[in-house]
C-alpha positions as CSV (number, residue, x, y, z in Angstrom):
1,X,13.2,-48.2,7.7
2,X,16.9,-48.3,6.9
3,X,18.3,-44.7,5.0
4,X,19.1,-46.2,1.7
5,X,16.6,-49.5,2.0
6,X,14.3,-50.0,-1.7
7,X,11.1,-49.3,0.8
8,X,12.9,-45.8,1.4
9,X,14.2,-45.1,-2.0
10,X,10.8,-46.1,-3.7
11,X,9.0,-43.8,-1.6
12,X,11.5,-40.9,-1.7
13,X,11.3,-41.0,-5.7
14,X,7.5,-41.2,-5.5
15,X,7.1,-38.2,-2.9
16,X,9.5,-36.4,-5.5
17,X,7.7,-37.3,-8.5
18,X,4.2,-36.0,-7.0
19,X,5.4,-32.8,-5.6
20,X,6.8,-31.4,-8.7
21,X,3.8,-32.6,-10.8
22,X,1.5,-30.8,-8.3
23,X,4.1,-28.0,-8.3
24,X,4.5,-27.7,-12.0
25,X,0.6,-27.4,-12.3
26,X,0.4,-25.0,-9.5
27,X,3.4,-23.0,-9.8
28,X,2.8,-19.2,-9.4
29,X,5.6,-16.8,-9.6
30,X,6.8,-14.4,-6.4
31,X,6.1,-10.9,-6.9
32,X,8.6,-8.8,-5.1
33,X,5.8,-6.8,-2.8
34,X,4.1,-10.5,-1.6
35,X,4.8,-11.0,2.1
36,X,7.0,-13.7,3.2
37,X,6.9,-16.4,5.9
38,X,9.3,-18.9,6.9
39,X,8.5,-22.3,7.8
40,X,11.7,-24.2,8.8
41,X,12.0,-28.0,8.2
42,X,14.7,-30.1,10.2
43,X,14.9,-33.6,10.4
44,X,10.8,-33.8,11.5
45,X,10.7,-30.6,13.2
46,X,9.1,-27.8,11.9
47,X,9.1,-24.5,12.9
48,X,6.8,-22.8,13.3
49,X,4.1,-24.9,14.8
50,X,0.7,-22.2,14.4
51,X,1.8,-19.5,11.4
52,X,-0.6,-16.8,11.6
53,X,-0.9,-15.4,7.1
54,X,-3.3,-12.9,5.9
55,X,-6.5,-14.2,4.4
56,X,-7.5,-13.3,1.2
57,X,-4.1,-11.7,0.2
58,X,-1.6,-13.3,-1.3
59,X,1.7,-14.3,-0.3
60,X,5.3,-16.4,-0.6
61,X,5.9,-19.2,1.9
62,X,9.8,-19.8,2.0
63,X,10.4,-23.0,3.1
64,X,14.0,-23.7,4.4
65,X,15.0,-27.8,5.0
66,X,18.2,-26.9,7.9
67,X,18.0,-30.8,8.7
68,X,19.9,-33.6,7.0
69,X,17.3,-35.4,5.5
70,X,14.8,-34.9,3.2
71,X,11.3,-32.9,4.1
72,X,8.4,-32.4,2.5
73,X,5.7,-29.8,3.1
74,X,2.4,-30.9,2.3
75,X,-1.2,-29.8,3.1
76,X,-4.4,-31.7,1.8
77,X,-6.3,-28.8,2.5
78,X,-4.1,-26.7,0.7
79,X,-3.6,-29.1,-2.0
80,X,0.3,-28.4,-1.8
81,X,3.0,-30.6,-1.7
82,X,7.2,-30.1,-2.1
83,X,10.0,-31.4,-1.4
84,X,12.8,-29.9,0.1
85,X,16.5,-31.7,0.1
86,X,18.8,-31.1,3.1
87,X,20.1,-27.7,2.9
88,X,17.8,-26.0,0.9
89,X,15.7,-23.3,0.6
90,X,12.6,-23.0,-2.1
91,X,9.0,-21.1,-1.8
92,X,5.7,-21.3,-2.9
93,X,3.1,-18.9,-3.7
94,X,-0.3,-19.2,-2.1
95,X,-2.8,-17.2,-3.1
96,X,-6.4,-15.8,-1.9
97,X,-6.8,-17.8,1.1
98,X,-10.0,-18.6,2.5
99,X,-10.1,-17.7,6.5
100,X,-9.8,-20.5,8.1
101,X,-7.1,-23.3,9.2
102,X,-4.9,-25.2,7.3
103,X,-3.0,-28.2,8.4
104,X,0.5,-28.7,6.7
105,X,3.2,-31.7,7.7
106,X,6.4,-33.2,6.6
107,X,5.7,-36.1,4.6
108,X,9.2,-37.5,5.3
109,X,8.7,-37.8,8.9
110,X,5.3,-38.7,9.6
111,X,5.9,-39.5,13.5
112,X,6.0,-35.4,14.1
113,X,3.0,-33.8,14.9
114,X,0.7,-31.8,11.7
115,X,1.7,-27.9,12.2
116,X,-1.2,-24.9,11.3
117,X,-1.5,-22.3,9.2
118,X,-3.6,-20.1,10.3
119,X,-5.7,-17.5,7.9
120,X,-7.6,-14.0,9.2
């Protein structure tokens, strides 16, 4: 799909659209004692691959897009989506997790394998 092709643009706007309604409804604000994790985002990599978070507390991820194209993190399981433009950096509070695992990918690059979050 061509960068800038009416496929690309109406998906881009739709992805964008659906992660700030889910995020809006879901948003919870960081408290400054919640642990953090970094999940980096670039160009359909993300690092890292297996994140290891404390069940049952909760935490900030901080989700950094280094690439030059659009990302978006998004679980199913979670039920958590956002989008991330190139260059910046945003978060998300989870909270309580269950112990178990958690698949997450970008939803901008599709072709890269799902990464795991991992709760215990």
């Amino acid at each position: 799909m061509a960068l800038g092709s009416p496929a690309l643009v109406s998906r881009l706007l739709a992805g964008f659209v659906a992660a700030t309604l889910v995020v809006a409804a879901t948003s919870v604000p960081a408290r400054a004692d919640d642990p953090v994790f970094r999940i980096e985002f670039s160009d359909g990599k993300m690092t890292p691959q297996r994140l290891d978070v404390p069940a049952n507390t909760r935490f900030k991820l901080e989700l950094v897009n280094s690439g030059t194209t659009p990302a978006e993190f998004e679980s199913v399981e979670l039920r958590k989506e956002k989008v991330i433009a190139p260059g910046v950096t945003t978060s998300m509070v989870i909270k309580n997790l269950d112990p178990g695992e958690y698949h997450f990918f970008d939803d901008f690059h599709l072709d890269t394998p799902p990464a795991l979050l991992v709760a215990k």
